[in-house]
py3Dmol code that shows the C-alpha trace and the ligand (Angstrom):
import py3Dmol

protein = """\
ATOM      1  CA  UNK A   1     253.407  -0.167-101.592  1.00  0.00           C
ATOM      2  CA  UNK A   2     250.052   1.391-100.514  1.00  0.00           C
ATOM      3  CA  UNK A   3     247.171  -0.926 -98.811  1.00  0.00           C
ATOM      4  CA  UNK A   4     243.729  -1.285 -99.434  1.00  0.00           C
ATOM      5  CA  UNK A   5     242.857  -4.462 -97.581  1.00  0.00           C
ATOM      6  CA  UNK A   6     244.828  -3.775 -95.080  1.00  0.00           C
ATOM      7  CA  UNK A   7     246.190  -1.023 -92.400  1.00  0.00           C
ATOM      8  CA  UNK A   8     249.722  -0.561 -90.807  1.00  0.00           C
ATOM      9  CA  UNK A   9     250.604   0.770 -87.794  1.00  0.00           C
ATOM     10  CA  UNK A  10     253.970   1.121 -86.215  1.00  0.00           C
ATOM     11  CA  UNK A  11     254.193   2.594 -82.429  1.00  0.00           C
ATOM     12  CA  UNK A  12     257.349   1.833 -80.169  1.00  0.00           C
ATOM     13  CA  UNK A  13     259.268  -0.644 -82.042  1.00  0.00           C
ATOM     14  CA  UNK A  14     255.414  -2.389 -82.565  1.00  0.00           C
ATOM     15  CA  UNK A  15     253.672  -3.150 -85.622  1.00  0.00           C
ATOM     16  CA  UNK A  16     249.855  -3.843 -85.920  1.00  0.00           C
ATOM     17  CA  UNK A  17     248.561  -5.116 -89.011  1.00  0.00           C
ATOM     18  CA  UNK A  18     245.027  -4.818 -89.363  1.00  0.00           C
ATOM     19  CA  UNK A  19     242.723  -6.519 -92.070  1.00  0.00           C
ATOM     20  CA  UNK A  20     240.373  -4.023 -93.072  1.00  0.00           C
ATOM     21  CA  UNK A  21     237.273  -5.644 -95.494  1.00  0.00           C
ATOM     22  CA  UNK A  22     234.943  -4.773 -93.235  1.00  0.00           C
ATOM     23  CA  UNK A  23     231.787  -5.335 -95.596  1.00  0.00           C
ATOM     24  CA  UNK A  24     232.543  -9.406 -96.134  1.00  0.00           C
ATOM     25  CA  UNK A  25     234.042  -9.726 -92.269  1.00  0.00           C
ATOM     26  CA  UNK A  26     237.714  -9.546 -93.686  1.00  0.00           C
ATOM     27  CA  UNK A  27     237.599 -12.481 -96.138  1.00  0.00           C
ATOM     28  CA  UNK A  28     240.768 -13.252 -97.312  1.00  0.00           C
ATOM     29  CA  UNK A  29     241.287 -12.532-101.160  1.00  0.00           C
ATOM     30  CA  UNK A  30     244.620 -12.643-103.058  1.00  0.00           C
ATOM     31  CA  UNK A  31     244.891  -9.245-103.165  1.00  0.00           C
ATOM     32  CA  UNK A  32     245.047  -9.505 -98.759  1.00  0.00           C
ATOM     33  CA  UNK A  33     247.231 -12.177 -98.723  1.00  0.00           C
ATOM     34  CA  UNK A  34     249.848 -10.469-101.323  1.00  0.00           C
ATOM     35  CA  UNK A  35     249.695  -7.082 -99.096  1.00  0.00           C
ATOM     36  CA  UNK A  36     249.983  -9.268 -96.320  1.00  0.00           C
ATOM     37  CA  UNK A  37     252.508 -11.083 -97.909  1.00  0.00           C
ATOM     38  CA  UNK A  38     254.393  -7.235 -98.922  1.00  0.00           C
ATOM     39  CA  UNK A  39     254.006  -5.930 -95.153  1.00  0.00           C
ATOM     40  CA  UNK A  40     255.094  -8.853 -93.455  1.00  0.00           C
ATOM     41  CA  UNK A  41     258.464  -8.428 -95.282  1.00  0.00           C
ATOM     42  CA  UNK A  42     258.529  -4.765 -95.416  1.00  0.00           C
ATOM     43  CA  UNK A  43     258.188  -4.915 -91.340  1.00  0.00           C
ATOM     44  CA  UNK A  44     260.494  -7.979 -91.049  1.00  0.00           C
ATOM     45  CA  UNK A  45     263.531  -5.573 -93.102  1.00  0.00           C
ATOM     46  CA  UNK A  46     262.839  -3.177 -90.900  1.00  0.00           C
ATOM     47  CA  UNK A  47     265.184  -3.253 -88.093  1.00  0.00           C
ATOM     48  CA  UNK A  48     262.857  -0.528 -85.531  1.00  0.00           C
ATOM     49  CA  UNK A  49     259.834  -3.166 -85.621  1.00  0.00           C
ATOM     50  CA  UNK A  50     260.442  -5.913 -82.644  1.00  0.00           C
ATOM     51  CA  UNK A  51     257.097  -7.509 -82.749  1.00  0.00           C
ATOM     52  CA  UNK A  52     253.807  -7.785 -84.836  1.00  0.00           C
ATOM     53  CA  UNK A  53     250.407  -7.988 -84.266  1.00  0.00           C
ATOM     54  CA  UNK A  54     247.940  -8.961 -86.477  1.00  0.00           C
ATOM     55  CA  UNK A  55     244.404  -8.345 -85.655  1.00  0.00           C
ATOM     56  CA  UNK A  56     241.195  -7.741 -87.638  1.00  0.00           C
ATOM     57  CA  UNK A  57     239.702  -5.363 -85.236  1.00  0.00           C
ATOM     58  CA  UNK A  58     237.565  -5.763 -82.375  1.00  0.00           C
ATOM     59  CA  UNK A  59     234.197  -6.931 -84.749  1.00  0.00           C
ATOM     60  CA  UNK A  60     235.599 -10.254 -86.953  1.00  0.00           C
ATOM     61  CA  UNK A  61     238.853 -11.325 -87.421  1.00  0.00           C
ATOM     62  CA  UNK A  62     238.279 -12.780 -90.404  1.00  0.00           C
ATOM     63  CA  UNK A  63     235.388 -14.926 -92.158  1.00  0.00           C
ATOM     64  CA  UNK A  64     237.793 -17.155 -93.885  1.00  0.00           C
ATOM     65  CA  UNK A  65     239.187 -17.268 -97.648  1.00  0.00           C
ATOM     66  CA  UNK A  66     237.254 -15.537 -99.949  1.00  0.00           C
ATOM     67  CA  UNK A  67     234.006 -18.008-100.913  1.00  0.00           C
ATOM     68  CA  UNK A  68     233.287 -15.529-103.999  1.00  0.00           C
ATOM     69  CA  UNK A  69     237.139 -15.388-105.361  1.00  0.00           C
ATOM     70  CA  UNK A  70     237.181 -19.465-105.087  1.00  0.00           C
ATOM     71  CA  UNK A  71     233.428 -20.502-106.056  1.00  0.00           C
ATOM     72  CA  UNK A  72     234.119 -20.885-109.900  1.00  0.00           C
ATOM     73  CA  UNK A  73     237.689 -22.212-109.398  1.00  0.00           C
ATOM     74  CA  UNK A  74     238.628 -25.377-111.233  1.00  0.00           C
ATOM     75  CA  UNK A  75     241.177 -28.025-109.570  1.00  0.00           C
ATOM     76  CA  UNK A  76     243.942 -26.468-112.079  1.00  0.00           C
ATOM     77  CA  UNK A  77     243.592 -23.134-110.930  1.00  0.00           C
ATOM     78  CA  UNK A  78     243.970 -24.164-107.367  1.00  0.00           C
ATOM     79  CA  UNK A  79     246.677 -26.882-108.324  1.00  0.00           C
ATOM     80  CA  UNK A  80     249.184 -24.674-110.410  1.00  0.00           C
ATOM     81  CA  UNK A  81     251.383 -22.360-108.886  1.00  0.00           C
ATOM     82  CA  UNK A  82     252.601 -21.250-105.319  1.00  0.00           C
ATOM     83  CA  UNK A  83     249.324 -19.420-104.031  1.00  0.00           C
ATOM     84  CA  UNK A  84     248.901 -16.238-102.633  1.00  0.00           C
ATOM     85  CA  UNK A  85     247.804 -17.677 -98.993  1.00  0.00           C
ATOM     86  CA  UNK A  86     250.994 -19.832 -98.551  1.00  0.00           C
ATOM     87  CA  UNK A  87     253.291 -16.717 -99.686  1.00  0.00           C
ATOM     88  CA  UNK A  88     251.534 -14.870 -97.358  1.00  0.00           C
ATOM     89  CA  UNK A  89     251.796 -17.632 -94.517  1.00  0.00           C
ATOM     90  CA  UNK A  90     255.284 -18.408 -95.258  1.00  0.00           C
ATOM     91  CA  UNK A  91     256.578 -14.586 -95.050  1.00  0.00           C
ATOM     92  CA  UNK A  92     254.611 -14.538 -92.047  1.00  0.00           C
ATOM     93  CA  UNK A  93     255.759 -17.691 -90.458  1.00  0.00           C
ATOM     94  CA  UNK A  94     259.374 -16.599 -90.979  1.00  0.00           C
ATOM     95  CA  UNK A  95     259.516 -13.467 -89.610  1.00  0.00           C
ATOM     96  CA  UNK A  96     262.024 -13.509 -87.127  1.00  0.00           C
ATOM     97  CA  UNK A  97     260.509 -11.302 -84.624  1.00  0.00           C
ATOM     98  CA  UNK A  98     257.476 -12.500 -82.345  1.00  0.00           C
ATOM     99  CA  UNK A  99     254.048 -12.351 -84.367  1.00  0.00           C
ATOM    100  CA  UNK A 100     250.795 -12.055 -82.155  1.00  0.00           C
ATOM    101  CA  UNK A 101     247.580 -12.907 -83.469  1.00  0.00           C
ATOM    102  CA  UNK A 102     244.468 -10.473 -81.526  1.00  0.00           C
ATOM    103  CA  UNK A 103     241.208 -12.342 -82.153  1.00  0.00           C
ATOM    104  CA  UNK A 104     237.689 -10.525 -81.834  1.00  0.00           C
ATOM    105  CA  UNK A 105     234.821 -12.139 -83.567  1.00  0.00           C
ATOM    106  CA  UNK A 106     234.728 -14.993 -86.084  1.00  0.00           C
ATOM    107  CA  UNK A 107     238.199 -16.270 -86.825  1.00  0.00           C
ATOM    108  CA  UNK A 108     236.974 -18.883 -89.377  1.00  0.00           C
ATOM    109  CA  UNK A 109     238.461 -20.771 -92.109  1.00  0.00           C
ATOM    110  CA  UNK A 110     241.439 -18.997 -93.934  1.00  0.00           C
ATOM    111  CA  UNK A 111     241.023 -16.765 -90.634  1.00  0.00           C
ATOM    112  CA  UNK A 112     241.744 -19.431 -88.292  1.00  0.00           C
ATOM    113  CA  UNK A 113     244.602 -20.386 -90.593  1.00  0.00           C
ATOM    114  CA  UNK A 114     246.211 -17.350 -90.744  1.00  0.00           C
ATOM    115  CA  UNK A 115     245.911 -16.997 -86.927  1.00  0.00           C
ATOM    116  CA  UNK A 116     247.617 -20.389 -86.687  1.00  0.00           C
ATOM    117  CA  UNK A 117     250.451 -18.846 -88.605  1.00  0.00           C
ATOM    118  CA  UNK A 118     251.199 -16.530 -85.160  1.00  0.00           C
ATOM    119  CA  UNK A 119     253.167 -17.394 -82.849  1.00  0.00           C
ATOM    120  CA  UNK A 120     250.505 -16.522 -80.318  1.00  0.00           C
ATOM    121  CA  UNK A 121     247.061 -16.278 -80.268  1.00  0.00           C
ATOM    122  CA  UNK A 122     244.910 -13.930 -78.209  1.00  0.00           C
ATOM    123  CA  UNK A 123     241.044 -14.308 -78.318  1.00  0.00           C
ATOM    124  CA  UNK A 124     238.626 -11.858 -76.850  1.00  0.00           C
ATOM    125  CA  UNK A 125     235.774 -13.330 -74.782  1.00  0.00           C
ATOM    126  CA  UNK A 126     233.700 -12.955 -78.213  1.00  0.00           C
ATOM    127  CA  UNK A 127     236.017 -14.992 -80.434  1.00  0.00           C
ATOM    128  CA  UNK A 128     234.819 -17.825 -82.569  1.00  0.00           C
ATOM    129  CA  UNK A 129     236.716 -19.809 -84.340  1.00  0.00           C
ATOM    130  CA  UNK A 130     236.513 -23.224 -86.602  1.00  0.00           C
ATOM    131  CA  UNK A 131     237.312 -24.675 -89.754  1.00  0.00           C
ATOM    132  CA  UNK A 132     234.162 -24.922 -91.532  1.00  0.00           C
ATOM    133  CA  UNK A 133     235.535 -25.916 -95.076  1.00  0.00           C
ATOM    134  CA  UNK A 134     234.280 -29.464 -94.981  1.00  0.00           C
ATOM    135  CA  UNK A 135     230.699 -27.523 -94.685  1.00  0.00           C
ATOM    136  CA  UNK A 136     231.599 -25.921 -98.518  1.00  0.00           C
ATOM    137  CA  UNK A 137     232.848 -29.468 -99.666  1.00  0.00           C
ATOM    138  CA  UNK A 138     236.685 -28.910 -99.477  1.00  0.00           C
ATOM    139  CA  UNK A 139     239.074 -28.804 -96.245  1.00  0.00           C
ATOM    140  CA  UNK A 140     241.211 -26.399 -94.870  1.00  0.00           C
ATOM    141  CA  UNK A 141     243.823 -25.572 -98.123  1.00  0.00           C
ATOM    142  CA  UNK A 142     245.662 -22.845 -96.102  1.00  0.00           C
ATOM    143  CA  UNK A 143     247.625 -25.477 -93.129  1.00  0.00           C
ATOM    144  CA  UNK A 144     244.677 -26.400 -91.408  1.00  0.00           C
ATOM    145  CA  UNK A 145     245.212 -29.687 -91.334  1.00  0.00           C
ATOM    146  CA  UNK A 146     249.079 -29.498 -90.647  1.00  0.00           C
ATOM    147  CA  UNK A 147     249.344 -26.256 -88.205  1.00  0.00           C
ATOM    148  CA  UNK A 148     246.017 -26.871 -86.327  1.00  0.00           C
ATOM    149  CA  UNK A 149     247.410 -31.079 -85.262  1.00  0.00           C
ATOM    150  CA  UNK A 150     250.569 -29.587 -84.417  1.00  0.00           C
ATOM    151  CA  UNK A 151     249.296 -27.078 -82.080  1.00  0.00           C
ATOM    152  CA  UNK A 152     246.043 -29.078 -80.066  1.00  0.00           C
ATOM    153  CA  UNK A 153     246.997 -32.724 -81.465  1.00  0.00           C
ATOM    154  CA  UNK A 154     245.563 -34.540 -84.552  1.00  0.00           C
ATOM    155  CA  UNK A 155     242.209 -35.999 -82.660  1.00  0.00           C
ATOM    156  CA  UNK A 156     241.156 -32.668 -81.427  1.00  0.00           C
ATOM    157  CA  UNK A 157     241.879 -31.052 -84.713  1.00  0.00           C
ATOM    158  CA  UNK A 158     240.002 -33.732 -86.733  1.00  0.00           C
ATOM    159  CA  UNK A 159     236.628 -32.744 -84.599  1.00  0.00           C
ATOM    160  CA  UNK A 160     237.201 -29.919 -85.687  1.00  0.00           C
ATOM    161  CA  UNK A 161     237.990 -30.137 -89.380  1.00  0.00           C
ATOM    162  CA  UNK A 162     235.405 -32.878 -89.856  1.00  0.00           C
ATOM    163  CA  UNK A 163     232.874 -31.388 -87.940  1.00  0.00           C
ATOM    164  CA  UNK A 164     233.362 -27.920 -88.897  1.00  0.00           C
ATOM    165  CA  UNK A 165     231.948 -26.800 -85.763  1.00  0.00           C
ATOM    166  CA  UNK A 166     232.793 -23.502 -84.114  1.00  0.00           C
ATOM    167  CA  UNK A 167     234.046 -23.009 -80.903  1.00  0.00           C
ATOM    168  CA  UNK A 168     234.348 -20.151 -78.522  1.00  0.00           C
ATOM    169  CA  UNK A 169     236.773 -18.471 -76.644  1.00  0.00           C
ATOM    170  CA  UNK A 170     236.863 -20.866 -74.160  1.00  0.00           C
ATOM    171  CA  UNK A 171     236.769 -24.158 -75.373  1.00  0.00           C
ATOM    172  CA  UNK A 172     239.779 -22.337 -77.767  1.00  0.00           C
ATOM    173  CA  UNK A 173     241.879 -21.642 -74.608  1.00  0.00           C
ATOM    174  CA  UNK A 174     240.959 -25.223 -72.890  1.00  0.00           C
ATOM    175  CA  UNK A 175     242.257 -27.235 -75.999  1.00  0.00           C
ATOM    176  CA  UNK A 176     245.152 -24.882 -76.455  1.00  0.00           C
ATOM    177  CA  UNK A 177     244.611 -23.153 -79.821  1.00  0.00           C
ATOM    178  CA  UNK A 178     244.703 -19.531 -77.976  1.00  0.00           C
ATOM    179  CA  UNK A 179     246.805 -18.774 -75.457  1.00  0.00           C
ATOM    180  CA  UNK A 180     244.945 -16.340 -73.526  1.00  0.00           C
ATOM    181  CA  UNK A 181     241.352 -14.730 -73.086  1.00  0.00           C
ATOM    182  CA  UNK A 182     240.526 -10.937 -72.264  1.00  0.00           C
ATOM    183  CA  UNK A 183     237.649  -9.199 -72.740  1.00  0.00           C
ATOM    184  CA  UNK A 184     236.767  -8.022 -75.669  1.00  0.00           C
ATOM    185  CA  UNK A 185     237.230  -4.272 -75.244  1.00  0.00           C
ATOM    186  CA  UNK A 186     240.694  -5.313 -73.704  1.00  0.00           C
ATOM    187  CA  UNK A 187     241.577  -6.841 -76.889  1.00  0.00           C
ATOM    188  CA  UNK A 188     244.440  -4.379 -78.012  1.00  0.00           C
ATOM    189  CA  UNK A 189     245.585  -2.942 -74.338  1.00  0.00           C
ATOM    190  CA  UNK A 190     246.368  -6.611 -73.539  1.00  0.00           C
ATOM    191  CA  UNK A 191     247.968  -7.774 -76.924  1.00  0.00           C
ATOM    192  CA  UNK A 192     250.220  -4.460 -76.323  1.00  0.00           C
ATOM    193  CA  UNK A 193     251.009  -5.718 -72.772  1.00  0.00           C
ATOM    194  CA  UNK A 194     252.320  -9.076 -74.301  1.00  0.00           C
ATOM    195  CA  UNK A 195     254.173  -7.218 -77.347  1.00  0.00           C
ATOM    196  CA  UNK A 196     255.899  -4.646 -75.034  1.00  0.00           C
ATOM    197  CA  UNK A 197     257.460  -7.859 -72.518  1.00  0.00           C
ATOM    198  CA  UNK A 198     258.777  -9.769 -76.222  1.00  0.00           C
ATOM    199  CA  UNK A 199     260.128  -6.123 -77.392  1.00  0.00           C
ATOM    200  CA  UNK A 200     261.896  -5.643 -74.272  1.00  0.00           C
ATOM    201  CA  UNK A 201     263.979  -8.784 -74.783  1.00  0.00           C
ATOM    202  CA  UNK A 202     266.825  -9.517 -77.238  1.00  0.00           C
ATOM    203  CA  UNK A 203     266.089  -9.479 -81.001  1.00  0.00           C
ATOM    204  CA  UNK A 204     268.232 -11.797 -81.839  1.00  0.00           C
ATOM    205  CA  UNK A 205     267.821 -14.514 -78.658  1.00  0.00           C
ATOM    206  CA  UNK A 206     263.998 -13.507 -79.810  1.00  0.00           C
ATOM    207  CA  UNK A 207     264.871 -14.735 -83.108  1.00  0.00           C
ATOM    208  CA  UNK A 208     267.144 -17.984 -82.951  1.00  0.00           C
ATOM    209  CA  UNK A 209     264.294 -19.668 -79.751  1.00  0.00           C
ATOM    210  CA  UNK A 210     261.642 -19.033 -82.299  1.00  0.00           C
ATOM    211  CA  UNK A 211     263.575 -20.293 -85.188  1.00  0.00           C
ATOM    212  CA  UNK A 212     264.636 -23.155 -82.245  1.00  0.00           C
ATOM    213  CA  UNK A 213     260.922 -23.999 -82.174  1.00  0.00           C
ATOM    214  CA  UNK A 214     259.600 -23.923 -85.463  1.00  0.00           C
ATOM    215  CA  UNK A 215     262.637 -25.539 -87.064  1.00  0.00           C
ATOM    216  CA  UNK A 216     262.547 -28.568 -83.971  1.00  0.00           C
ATOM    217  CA  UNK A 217     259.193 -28.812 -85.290  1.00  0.00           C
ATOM    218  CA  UNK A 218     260.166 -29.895 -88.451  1.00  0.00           C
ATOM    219  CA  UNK A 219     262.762 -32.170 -87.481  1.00  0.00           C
ATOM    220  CA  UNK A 220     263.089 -35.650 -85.065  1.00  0.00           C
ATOM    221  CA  UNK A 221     264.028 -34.735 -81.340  1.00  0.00           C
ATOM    222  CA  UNK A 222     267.690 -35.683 -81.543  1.00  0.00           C
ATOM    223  CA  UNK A 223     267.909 -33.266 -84.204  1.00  0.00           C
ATOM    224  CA  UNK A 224     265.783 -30.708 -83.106  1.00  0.00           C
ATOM    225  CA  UNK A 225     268.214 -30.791 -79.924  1.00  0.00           C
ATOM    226  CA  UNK A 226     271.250 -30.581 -81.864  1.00  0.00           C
ATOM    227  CA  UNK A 227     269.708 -27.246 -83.525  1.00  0.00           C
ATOM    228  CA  UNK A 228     268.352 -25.784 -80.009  1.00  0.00           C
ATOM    229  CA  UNK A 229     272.153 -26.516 -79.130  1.00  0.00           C
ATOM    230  CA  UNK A 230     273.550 -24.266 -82.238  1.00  0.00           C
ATOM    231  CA  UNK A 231     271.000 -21.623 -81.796  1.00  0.00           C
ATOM    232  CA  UNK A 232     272.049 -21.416 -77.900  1.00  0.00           C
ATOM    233  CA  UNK A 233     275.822 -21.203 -78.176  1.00  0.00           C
ATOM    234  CA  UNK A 234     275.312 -19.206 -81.073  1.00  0.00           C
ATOM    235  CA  UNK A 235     273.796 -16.608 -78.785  1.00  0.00           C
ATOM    236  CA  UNK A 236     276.908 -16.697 -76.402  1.00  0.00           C
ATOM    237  CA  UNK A 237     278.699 -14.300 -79.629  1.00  0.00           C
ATOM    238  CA  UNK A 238     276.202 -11.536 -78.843  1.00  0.00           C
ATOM    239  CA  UNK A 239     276.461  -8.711 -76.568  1.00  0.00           C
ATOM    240  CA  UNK A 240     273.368  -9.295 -75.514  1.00  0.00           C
ATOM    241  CA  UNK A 241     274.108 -12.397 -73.833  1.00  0.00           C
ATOM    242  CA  UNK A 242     277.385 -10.302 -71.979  1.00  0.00           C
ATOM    243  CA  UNK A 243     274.995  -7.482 -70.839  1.00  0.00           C
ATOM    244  CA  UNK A 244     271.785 -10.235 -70.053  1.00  0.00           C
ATOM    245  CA  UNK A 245     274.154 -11.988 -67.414  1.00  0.00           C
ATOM    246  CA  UNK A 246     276.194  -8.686 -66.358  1.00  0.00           C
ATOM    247  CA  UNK A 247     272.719  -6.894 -65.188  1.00  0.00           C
ATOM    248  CA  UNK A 248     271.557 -10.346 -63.641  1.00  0.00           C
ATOM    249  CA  UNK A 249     274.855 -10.229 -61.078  1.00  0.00           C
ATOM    250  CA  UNK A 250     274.497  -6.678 -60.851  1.00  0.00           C
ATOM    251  CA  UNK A 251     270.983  -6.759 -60.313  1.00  0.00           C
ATOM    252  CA  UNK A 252     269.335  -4.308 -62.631  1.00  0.00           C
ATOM    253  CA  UNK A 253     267.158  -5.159 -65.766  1.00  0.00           C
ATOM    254  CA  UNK A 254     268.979  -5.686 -68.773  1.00  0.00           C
ATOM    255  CA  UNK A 255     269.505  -2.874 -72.044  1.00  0.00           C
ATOM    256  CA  UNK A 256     269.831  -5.147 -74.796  1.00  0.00           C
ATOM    257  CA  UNK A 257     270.779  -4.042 -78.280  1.00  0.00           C
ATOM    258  CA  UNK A 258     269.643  -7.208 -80.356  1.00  0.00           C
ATOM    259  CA  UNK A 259     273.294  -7.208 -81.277  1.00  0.00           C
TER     260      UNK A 259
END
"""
ligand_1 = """\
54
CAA
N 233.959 -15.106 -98.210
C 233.283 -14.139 -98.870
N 232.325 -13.385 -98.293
C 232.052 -13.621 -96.996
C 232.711 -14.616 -96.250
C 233.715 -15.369 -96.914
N 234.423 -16.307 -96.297
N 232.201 -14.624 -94.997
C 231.265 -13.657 -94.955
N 231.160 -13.053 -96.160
C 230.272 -11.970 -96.547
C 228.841 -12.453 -96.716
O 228.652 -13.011 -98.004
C 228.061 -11.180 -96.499
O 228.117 -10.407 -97.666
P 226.748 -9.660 -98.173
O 226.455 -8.648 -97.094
O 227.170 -9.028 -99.461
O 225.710 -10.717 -98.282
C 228.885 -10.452 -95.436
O 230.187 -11.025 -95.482
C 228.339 -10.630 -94.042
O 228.208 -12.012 -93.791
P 226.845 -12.686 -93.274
O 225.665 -11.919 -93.709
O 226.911 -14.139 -93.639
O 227.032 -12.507 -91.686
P 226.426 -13.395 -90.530
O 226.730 -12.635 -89.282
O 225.039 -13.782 -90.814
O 227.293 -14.751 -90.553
C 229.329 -16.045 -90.661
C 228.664 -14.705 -90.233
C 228.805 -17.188 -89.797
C 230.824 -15.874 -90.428
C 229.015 -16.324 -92.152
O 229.314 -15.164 -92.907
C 229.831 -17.458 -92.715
O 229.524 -18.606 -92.481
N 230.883 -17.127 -93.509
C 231.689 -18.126 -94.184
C 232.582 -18.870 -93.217
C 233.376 -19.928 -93.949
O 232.846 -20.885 -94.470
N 234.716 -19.757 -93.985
C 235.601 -20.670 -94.671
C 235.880 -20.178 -96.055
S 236.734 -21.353 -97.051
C 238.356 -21.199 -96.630
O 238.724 -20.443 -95.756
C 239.251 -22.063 -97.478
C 240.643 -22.293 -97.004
O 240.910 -23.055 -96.095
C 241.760 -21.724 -97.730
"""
view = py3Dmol.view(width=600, height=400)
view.addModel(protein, "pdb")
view.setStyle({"model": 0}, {"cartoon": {"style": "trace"}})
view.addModel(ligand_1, "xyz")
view.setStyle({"model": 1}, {"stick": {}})
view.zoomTo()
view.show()
């Protein structure tokens, strides 16, 4: 399929998505979120990509869902049908390999939602994010109010959602909705750094500890254990487990194979 909302990169086992609608700050239409939705499974079949990144550049990460597309809307249009944001989000979501989300600029709205869908967030010192939807008379339709509590806790998050205030880099890393900050014109060297340590590991140990997490999410603790406990001795039929523990004793970094 060929993109025009957004651009695909692949370098060393490394994929960068970037959203490219420059001219409305990388709103989020449905035509984004179904080549999002296309690329995220195009890169997740494709066994020489270890880790994604998706970024909007170093300007805006994104503005948020596209005001224009939803302004004449009606409550059917919205309520019928698995929309193209939630596709999007759940390809995403399920990738098996590590998805990082590099955050310049605004990161509003459908933008901080998408970024919530990462596994990691990185913000450069100019980053702003927020969920202004209450400001436009709806809330957050794209997880916001189910990813955002899970992440900082539900009385942070509802400052945020009723408020729809934006916050800065800073206050982002201090209530733990991005992981790290760099400067801005680090942005990409530094989201590299952290791609290049998760590519070096196992794909598949990669893949079972995030499905570990995000599935223990979803369940009570007993049986969130009792899956971490699969997905480990699961791990223990790989080679990469033999040759993780070999190189330990032997004292050299490991090759894995994510076999
Ligand atoms: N949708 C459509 N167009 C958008 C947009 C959006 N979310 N955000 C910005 N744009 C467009 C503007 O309309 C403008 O287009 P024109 O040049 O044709 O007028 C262009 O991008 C540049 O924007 P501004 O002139 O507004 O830039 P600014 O620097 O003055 O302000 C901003 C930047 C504070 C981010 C402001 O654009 C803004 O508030 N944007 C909307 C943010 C928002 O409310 N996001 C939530 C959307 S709803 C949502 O996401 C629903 C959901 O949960 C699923």
């Amino acid at each position: 399929m060929a993109y025009e909302t957004i651009i695909i990169q692949i370098e060393e086992g490394i994929a960068t998505i970037t959203l490219n609608r420059p001219k409305v700050l990388n709103a989020l239409n449905d035509q984004v979120f179904n080549e999002l939705a296309e690329a995220a499974a195009t890169l997740e079949a494709d066994p020489s990509v270890r880790v994604v990144i998706i970024t909007g550049g170093e300007k805006v990460f994104a503005a948020g869902a596209d005001i224009g597309q939803m302004a004449s809307a009606t409550a059917m249009d919205m309520a019928i049908g698995e929309k193209a944001a939630h596709r999007a989000h759940r390809t995403i979501e399920n990738m098996s390999k590590p998805v990082i989300a590099a955050i310049a600029g605004y990161a509003l709205g459908g933008g901080c939602e998408l970024a919530l869908v990462a596994d990691v967030r990185i913000a450069a010192d100019n980053a702003q994010l927020g969920l202004p939807e209450i400001t436009l008379g709806i809330l957050p339709g794209g997880g916001g109010t189910q990813r955002l509590p899970r992440l900082i806790g539900p009385s942070k998050a509802k400052e945020l959602i009723f408020s729809g205030d934006f916050i800065n880099a800073e206050e982002a890393l201090r209530i733990g909705l991005v992981n790290k900050i760099v400067p801005v014109d680090q942005l990409f060297v530094e989201t590299q750094k952290m791609a290049k340590v998760f590519s070096s590991r196992g794909a598949v140990a990669l893949h079972l500890a995030k499905s570990s997490v995000n599935e223990g999410l979803r369940m009570d603790l007993e049986a969130g254990l009792q899956y971490e406990h699969k997905c480990f001795s699961l791990l223990f039929a790989t080679q990469d487990q033999k040759e993780g523990m070999k190189a330990f004793l032997e004292k050299r970094p490991a090759k894995f194979q994510g076999r």
